[in-house]
C-alpha positions in Angstrom: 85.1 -107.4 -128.8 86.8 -109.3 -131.0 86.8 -112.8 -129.4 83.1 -111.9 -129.6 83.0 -112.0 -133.2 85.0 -115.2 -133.3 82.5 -116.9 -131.1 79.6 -115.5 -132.8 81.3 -116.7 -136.3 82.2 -120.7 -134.4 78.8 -120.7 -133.1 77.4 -119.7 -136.5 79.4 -121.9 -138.4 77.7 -125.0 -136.2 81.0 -125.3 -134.5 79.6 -125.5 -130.9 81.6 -127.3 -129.4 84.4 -125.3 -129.6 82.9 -122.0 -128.2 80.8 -123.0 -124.6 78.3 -121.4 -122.0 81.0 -120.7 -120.3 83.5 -119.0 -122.6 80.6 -117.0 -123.8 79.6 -115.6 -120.0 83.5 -114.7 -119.9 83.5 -112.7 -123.1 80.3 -111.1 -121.9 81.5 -110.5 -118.5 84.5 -109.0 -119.7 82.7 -106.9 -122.0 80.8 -105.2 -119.4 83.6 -104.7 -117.0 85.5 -102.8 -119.8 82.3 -100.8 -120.0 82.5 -99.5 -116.4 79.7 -102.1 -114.9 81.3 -103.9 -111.5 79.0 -106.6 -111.3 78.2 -108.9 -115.0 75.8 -110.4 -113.3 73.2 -108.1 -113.3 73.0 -108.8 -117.4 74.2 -112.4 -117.8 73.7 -115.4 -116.2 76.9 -117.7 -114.8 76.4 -120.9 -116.2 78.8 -122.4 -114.0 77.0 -121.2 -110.7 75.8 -123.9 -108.1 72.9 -123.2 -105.7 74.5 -123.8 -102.6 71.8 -125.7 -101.2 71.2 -128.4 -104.1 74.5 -128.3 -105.6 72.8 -128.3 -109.1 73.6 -125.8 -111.6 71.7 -122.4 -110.8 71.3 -121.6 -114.9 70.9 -124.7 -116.6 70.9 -124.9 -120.4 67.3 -124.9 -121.7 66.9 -128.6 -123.5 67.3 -129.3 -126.7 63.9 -128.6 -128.9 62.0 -131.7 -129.5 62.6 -133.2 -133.1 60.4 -132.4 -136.0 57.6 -135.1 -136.3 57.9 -137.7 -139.1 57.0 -136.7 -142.3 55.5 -139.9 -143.1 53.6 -140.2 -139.8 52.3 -136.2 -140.8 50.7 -137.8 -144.3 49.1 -140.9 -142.8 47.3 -138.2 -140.3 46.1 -136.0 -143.2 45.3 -139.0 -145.4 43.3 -140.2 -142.7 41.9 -136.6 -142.2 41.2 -137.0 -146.0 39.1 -140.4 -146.1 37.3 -139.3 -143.2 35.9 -136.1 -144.9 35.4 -137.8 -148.3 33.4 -140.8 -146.2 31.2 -138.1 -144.3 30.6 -136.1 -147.5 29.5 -139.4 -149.5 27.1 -140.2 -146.5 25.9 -136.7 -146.8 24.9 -136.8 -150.9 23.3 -140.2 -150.1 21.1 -138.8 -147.6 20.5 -136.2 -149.7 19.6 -138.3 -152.6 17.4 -140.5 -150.5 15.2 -137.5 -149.7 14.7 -136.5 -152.9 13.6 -139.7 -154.0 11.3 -139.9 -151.2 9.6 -136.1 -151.9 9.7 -137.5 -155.3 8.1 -140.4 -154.6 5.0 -138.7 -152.4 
């Protein structure tokens, strides 16, 4: 278990690219064969196994997550947010103010 914790500590450490998919299935698979368990398989998946019929990799890595969106893109959005409430609640106090005028005027 103690390649494990390596790993776990390279991977931690944002040093990827030393510890892989496929280092880490090995470690695992080990792991469970010293636990008595024939077949690793039935808990991890091989990332290095190819569907026999398409060739392509059986367990592919999920893609990266999309970026964060731009922060400056995020404040144009709520300024415009912003002026649009502002504009509909200055329409709404001169409608307002026009009525009362009006009843005043009657």
């Amino acid at each position: 278990m103690a390649i494990g914790n390596v790993q776990k500590e390279l991977l931690s450490a944002g040093k990827a690219g030393l510890v892989g998919d496929l280092q880490l299935y090995n470690t695992a698979s080990e792991l469970t064969r010293i636990m008595g368990h024939k077949n690793p398989n039935q808990f991890f998946n091989d990332p290095s196994a190819i569907n026999p019929q398409t060739g392509q990799l059986l367990n592919r890595p999920p893609s990266s997550p999309t970026p964060p969106p731009d922060p400056k893109l995020l404040s144009a959005q709520a300024r415009a947010q912003i002026d649009a409430a502002t504009s509909a609640h200055q329409a709404q106090l001169a409608s307002r103010r026009r009525r009362a005028i009006l009843s005043i005027c009657r």
